[in-house]
C-alpha positions in Angstrom: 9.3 -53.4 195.7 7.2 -54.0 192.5 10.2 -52.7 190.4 12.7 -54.8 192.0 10.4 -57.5 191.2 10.5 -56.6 187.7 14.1 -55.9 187.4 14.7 -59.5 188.8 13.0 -61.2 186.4 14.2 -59.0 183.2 17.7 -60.1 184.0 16.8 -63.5 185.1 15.2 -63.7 181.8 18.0 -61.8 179.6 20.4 -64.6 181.7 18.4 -67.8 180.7 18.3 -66.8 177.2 21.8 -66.4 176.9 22.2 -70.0 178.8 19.8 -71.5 176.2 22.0 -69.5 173.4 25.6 -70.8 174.4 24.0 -75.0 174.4 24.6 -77.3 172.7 24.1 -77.2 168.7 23.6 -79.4 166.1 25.2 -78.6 162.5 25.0 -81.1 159.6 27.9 -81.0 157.7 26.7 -82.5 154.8 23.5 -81.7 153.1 20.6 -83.2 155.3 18.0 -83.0 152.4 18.9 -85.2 149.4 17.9 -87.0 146.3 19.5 -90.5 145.1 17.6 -90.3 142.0 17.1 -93.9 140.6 17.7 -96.8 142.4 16.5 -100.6 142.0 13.7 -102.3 143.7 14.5 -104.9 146.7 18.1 -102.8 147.1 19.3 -101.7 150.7 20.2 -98.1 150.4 22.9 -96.8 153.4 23.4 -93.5 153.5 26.0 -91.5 156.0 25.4 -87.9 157.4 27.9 -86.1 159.1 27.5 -83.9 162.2 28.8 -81.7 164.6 28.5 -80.1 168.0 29.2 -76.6 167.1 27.9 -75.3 170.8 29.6 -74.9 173.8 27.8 -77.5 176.2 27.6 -81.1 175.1 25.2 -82.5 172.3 22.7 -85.2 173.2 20.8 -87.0 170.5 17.9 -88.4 172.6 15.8 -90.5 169.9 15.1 -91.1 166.2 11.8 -91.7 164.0 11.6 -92.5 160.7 8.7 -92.2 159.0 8.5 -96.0 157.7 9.6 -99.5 159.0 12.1 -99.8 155.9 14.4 -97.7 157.6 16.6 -98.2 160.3 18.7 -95.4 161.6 22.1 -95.8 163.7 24.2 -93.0 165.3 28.0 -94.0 166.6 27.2 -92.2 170.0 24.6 -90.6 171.5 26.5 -87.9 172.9 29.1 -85.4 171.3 31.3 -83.0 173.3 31.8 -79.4 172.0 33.6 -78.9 168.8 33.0 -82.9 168.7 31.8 -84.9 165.1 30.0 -88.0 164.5 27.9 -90.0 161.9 24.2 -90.6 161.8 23.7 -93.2 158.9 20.5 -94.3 158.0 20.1 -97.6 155.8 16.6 -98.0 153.6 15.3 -101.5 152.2 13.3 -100.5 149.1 11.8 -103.7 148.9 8.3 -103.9 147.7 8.4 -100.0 147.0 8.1 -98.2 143.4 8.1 -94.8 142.4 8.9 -91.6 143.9 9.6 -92.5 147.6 10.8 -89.7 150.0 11.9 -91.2 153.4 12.1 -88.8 156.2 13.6 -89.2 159.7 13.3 -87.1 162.5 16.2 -86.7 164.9 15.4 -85.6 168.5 18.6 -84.0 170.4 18.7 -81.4 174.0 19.2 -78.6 171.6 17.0 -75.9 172.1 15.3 -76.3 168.4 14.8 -80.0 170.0 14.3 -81.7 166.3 15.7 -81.8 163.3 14.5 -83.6 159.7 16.7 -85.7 157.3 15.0 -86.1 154.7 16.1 -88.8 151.3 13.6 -89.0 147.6 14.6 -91.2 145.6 12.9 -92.9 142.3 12.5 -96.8 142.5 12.4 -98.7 139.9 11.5 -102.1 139.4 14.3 -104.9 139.9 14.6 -106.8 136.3 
């Protein structure tokens, strides 16, 4: 009985690893880590990131969290079918910021990694 038990659960296991493998995945199309390099102080910065459901069950993104309040993040759906594409575009106000800023946002989907981390430096300079 005990190696019935055992051979159960190895292929109940091998079966909801390959059910986790064949979900839904997110791919960036574009380059999810970039820098701006300069940009002036008090501008609104919008920046578009293309994606795709490169898995074969359907892509949900669930939330979003930027790391500061001068960033707003918008995605034209919340769900993308298999083979599907769609934008996530994040905007920045740089107002009252100088320096070397990096901006990070954190994108929260029903993949099995779960998150994933845009992530924007740029070097703001002081509006003349």
């Amino acid at each position: 009985m005990n190696v019935i038990n055992i051979c159960l659960y190895v292929c109940l296991s091998i079966y909801a690893n390959l059910l986790i493998k064949d979900g839904p995945q997110l791919t960036f199309i574009d380059n999810r880590c970039i820098d701006i390099g300069y940009v002036e102080e008090g501008s609104i910065q919008e920046l578009t990131f293309r994606i795709k459901n490169t898995g074969n069950f359907p892509l949900a993104i669930t939330d979003s969290f930027p790391t500061c309040n001068c960033t707003g993040v918008h995605y034209d759906r919340n769900a993308f079918a298999p083979g599907e594409e769609g934008e996530i575009t994040i905007k920045i106000d740089t107002s009252g910021k100088l320096g070397k800023q990096t901006v990070v946002v954190r994108i929260v989907t029903n993949t099995d990694i779960g998150s994933y981390v845009i992530r924007v430096d740029m070097n703001v300079n002081r509006n003349k």
